[in-house]
Backbone as CSV, one residue per row, in Angstrom:
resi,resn,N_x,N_y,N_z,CA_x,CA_y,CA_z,C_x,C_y,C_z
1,UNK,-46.247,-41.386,19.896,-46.541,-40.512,18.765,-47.111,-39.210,19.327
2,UNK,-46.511,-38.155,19.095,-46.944,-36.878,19.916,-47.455,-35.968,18.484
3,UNK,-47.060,-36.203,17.243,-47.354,-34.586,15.840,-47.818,-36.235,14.804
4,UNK,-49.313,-35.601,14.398,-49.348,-36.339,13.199,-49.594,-35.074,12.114
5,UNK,-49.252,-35.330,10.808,-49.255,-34.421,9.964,-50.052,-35.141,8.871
6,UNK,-51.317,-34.723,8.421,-52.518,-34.971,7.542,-52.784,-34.048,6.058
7,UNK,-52.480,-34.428,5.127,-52.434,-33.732,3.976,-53.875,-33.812,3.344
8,UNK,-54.330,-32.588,2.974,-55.704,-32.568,2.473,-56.011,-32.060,1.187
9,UNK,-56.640,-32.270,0.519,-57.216,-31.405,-0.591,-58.490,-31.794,-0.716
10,UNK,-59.308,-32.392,0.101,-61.077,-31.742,0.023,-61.548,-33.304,-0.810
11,UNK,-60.602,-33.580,-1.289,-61.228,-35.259,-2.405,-61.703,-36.106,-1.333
12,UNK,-62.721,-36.739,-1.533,-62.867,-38.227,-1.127,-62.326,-38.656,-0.167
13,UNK,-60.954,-39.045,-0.761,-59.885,-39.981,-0.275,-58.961,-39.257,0.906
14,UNK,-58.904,-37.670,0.320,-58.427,-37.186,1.449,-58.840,-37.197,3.120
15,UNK,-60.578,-36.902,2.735,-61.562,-36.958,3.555,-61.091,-38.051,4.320
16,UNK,-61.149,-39.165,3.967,-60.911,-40.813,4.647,-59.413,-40.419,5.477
17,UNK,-58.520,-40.204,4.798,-57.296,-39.986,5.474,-57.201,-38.852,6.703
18,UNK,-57.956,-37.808,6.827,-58.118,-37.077,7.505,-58.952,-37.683,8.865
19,UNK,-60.109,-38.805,8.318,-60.631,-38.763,9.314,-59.382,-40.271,10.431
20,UNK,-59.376,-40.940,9.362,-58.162,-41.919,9.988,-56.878,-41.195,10.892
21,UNK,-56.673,-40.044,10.742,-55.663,-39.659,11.091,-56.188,-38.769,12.429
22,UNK,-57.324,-37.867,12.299,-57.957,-37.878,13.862,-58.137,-39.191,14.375
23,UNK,-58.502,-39.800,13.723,-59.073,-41.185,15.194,-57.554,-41.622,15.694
24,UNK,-56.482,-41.802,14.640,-55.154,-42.101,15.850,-54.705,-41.078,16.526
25,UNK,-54.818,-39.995,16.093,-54.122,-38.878,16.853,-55.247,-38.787,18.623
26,UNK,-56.552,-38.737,18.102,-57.361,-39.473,19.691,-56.934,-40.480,20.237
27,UNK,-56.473,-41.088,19.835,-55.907,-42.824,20.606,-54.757,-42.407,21.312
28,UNK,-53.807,-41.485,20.522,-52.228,-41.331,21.224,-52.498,-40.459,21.603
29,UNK,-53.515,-39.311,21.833,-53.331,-37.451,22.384,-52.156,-36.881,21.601
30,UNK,-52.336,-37.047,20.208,-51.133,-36.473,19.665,-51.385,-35.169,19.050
31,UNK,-50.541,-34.195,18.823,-51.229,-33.250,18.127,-51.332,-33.373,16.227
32,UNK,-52.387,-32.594,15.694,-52.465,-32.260,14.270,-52.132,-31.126,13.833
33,UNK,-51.258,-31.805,12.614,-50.969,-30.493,11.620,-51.620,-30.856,9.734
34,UNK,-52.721,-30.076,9.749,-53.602,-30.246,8.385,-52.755,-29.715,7.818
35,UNK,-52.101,-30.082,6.254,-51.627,-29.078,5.303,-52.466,-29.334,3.807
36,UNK,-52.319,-28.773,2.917,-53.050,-28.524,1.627,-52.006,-28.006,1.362
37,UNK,-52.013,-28.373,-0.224,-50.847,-27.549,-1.615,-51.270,-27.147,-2.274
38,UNK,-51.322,-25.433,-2.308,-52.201,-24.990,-3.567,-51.112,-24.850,-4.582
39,UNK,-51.444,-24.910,-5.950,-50.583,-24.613,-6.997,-49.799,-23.320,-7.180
40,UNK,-48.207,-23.807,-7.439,-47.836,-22.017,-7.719,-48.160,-21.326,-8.651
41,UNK,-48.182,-22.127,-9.743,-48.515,-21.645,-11.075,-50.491,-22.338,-11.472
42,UNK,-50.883,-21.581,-12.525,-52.005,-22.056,-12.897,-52.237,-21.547,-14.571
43,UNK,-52.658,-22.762,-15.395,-52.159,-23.028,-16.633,-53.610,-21.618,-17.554
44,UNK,-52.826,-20.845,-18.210,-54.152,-19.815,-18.877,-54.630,-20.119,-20.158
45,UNK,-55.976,-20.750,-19.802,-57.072,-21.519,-20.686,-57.071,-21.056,-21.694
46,UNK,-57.183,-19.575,-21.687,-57.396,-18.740,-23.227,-55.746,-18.228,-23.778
47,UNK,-54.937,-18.501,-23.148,-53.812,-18.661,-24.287,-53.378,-18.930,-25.065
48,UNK,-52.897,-18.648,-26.069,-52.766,-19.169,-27.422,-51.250,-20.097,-26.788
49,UNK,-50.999,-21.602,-27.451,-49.925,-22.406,-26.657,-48.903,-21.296,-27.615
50,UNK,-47.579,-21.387,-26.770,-46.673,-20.536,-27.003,-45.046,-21.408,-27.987
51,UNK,-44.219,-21.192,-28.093,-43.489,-21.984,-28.593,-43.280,-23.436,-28.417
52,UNK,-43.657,-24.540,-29.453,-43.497,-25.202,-29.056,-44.745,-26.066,-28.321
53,UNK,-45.716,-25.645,-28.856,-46.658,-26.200,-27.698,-46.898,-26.072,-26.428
54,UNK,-45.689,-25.197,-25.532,-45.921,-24.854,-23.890,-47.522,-23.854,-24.067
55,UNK,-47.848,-24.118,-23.034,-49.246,-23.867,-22.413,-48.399,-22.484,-21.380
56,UNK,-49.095,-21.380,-21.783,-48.570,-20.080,-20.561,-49.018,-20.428,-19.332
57,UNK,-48.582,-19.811,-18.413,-48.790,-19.840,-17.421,-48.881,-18.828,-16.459
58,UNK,-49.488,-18.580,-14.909,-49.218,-17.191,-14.676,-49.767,-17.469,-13.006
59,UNK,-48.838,-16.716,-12.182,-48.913,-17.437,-11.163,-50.227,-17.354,-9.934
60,UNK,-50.035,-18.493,-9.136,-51.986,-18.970,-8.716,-51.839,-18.090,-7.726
61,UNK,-53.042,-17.488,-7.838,-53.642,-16.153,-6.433,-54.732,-17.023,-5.674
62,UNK,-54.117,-17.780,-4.299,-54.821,-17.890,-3.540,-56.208,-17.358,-3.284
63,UNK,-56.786,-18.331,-3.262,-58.452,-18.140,-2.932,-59.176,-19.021,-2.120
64,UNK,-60.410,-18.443,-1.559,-61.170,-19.045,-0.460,-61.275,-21.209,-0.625
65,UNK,-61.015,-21.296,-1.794,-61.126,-22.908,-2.306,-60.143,-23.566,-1.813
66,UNK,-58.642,-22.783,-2.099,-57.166,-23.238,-1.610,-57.461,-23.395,-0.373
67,UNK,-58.148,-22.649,1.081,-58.305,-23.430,2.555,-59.707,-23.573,2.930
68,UNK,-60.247,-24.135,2.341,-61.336,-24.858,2.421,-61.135,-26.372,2.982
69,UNK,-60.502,-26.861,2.607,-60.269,-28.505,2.944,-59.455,-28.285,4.210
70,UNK,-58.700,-26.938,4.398,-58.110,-27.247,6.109,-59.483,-26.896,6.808
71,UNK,-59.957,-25.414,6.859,-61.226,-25.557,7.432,-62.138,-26.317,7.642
72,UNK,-62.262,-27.492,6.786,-63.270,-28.540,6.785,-62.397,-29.281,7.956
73,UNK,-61.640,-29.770,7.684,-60.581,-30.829,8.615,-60.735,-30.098,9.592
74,UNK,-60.755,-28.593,10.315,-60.096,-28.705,11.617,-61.246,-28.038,12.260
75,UNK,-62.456,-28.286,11.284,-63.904,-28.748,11.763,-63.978,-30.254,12.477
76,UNK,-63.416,-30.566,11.590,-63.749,-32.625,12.149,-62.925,-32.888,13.599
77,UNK,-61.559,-31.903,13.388,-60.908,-32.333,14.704,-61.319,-31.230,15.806
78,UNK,-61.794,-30.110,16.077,-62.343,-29.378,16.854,-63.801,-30.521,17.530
79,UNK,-64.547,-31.189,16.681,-65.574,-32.091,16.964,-64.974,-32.818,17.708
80,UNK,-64.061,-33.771,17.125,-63.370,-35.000,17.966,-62.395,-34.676,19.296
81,UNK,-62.619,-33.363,19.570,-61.345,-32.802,20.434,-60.235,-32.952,20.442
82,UNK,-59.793,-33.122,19.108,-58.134,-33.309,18.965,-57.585,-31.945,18.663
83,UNK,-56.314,-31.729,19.247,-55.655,-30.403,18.656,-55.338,-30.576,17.284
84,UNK,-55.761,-29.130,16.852,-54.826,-29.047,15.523,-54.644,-28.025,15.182
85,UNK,-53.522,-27.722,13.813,-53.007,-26.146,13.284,-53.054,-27.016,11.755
86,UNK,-53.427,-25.864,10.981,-53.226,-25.682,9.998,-52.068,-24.706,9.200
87,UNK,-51.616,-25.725,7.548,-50.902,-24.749,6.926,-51.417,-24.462,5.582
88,UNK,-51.036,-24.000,4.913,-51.645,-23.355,3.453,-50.164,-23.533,2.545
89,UNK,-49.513,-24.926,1.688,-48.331,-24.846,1.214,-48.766,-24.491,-0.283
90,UNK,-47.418,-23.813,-0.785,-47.946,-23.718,-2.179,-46.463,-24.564,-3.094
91,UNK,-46.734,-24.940,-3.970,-45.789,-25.859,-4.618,-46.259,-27.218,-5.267
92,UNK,-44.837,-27.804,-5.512,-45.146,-29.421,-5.739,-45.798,-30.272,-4.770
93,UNK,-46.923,-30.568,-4.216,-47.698,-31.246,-3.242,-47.042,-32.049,-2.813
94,UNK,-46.177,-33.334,-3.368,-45.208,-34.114,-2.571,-43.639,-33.680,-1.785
95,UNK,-42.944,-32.919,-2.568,-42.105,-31.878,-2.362,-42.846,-31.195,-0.958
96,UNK,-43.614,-30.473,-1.189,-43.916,-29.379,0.203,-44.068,-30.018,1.545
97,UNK,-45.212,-31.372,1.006,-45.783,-31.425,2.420,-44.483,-32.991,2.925
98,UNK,-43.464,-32.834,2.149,-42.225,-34.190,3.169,-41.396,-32.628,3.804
99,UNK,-41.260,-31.646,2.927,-40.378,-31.144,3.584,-40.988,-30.347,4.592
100,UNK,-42.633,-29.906,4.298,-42.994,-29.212,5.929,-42.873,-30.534,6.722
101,UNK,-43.429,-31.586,6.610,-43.101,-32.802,7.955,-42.087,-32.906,8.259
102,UNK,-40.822,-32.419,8.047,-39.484,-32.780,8.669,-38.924,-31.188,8.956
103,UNK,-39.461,-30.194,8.774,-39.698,-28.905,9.466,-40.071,-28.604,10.700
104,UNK,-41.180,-29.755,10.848,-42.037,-29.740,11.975,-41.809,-31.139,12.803
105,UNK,-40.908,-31.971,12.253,-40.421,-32.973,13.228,-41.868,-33.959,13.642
106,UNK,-42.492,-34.193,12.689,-43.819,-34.751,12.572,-43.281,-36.363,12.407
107,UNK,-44.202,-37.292,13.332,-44.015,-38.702,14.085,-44.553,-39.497,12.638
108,UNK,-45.218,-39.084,11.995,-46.040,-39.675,11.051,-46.876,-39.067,9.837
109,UNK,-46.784,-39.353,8.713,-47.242,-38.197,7.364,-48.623,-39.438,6.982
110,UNK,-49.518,-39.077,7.026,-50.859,-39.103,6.402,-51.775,-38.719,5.111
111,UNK,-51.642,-39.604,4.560,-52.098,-38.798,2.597,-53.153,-40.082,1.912
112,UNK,-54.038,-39.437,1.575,-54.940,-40.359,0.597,-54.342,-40.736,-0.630
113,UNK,-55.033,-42.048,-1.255,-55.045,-42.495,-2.365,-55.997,-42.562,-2.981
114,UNK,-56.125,-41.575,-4.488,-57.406,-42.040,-5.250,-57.511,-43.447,-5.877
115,UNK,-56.530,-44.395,-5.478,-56.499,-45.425,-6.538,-56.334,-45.279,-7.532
116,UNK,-55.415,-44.350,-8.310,-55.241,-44.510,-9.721,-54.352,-46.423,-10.048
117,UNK,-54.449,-47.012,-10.603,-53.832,-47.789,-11.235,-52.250,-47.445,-11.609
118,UNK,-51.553,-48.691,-11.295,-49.949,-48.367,-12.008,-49.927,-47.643,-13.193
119,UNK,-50.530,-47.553,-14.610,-49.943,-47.013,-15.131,-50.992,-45.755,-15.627
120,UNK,-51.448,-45.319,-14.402,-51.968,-43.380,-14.451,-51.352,-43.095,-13.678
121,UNK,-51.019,-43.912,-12.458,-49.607,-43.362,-11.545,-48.175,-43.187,-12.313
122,UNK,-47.805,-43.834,-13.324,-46.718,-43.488,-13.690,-47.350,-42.593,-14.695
123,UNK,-47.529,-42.126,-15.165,-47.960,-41.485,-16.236,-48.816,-40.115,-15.675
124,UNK,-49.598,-40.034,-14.698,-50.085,-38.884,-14.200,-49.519,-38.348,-12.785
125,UNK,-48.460,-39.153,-12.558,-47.715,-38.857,-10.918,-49.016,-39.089,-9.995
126,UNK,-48.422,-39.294,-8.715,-48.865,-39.237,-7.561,-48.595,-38.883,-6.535
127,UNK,-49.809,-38.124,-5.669,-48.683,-37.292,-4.996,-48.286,-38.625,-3.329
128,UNK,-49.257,-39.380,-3.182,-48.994,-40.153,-2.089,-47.505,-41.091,-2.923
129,UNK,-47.401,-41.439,-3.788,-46.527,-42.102,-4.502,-44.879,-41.387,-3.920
130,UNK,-45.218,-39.804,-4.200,-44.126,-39.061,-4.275,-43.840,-38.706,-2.813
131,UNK,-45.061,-39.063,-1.657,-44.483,-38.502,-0.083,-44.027,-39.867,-0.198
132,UNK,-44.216,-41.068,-0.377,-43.412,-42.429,0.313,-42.122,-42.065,-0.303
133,UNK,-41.841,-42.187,-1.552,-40.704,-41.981,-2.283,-39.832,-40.709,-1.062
134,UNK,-40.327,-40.260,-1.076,-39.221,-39.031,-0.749,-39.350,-38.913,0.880
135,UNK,-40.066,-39.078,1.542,-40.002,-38.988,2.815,-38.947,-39.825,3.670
136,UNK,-38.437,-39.843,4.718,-37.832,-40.445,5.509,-38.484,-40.624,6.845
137,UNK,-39.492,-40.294,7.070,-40.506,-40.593,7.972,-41.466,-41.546,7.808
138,UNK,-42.323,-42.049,8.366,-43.606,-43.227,8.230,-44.479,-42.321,7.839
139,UNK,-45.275,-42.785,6.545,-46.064,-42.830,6.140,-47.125,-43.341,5.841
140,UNK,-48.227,-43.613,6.364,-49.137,-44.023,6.228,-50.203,-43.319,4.610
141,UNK,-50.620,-44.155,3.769,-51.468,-44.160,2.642,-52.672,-44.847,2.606
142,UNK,-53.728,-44.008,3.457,-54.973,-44.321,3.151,-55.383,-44.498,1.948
143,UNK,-56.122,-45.606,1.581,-56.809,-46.054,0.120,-58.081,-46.867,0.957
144,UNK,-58.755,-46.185,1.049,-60.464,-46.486,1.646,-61.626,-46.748,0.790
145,UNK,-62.510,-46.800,1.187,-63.728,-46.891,0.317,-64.093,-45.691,-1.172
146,UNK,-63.338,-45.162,-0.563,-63.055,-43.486,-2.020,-62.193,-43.859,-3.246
147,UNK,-61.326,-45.055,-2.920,-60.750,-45.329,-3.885,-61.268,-46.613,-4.697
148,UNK,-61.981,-47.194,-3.830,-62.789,-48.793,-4.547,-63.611,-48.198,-5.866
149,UNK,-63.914,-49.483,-5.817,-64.642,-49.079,-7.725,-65.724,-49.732,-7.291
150,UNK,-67.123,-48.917,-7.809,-68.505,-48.548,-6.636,-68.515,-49.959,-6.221
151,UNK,-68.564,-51.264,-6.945,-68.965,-52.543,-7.090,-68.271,-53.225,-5.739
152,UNK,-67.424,-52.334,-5.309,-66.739,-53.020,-4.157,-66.710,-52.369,-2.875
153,UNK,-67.022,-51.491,-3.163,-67.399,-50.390,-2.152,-68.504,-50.888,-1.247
154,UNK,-68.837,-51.834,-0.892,-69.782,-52.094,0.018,-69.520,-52.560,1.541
155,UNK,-69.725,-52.133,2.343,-68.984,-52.502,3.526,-69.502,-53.695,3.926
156,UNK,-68.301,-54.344,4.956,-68.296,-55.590,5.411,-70.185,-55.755,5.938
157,UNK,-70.657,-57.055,5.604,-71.994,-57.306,6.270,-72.925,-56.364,5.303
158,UNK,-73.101,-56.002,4.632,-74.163,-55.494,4.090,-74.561,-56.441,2.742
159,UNK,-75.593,-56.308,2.301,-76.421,-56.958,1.670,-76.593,-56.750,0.203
């Protein structure tokens, strides 16, 4: 395994997947590629809904929040001495980050799970749902302690 590719957005769960994905990329000396999906569009609160009930829309101007979660990440891997590069995608989050991993010829795609339940996953999409679905590469789907429900969240041996 020489390119792991780690998808972030700053949640929890991402956090867990990010850090899982430095500790193998230390095991193999592989390199990292952090990506984040900021939205193209972003929905305008004070719009009156337009025909039909559509909600306007108007398109998202990158801001310091959109690379925040790579900066955080390639804080953690600068610590751990793993290489890494960051990207900044904007789009459908599952869409962007299968087709930057097969852009970049990446060994392995890395993405958290909040644990939504089957039917907020069908009903609210997912984006780890949508890299397995669509990828042709290995994927790995962290679902860690970020996704337990607090009551279970207790790690092995504790009291």
């Amino acid at each position: 395994m020489r390119k792991i590719l780690i998808a972030t957005d700053g949640s929890a769960s991402s956090v867990e997947a990010v850090e899982f994905g430095l500790e193998l990329a230390a095991e193999h000396e592989a390199k990292v590629i952090f990506v984040h999906v900021a939205p193209a569009l972003d929905a305008i609160p004070e719009a009156s809904y337009g025909f039909g009930g559509a909600v306007a829309h108007m398109p998202h101007v990158l801001t310091p929040f959109d690379h925040a979660s790579l900066t955080d990440a390639e804080r953690l891997a600068t610590s751990g001495g793993v290489e890494a590069s960051s990207k900044l995608l904007v789009g459908n989050p599952a869409d962007e980050i299968v087709a930057y991993a097969d852009s970049q010829g990446v060994d392995l795609i890395v993405v958290g799970s909040r644990g939504h339940g089957a039917i907020a996953s069908m009903l609210l999409g997912s984006v780890s749902r949508g890299v397995l679905s669509e990828s042709k590469r290995p994927v790995a789907v962290i679902r860690g302690l970020a996704a337990l429900p607090a009551a279970q969240a207790v790690p092995v041996g504790a009291s």
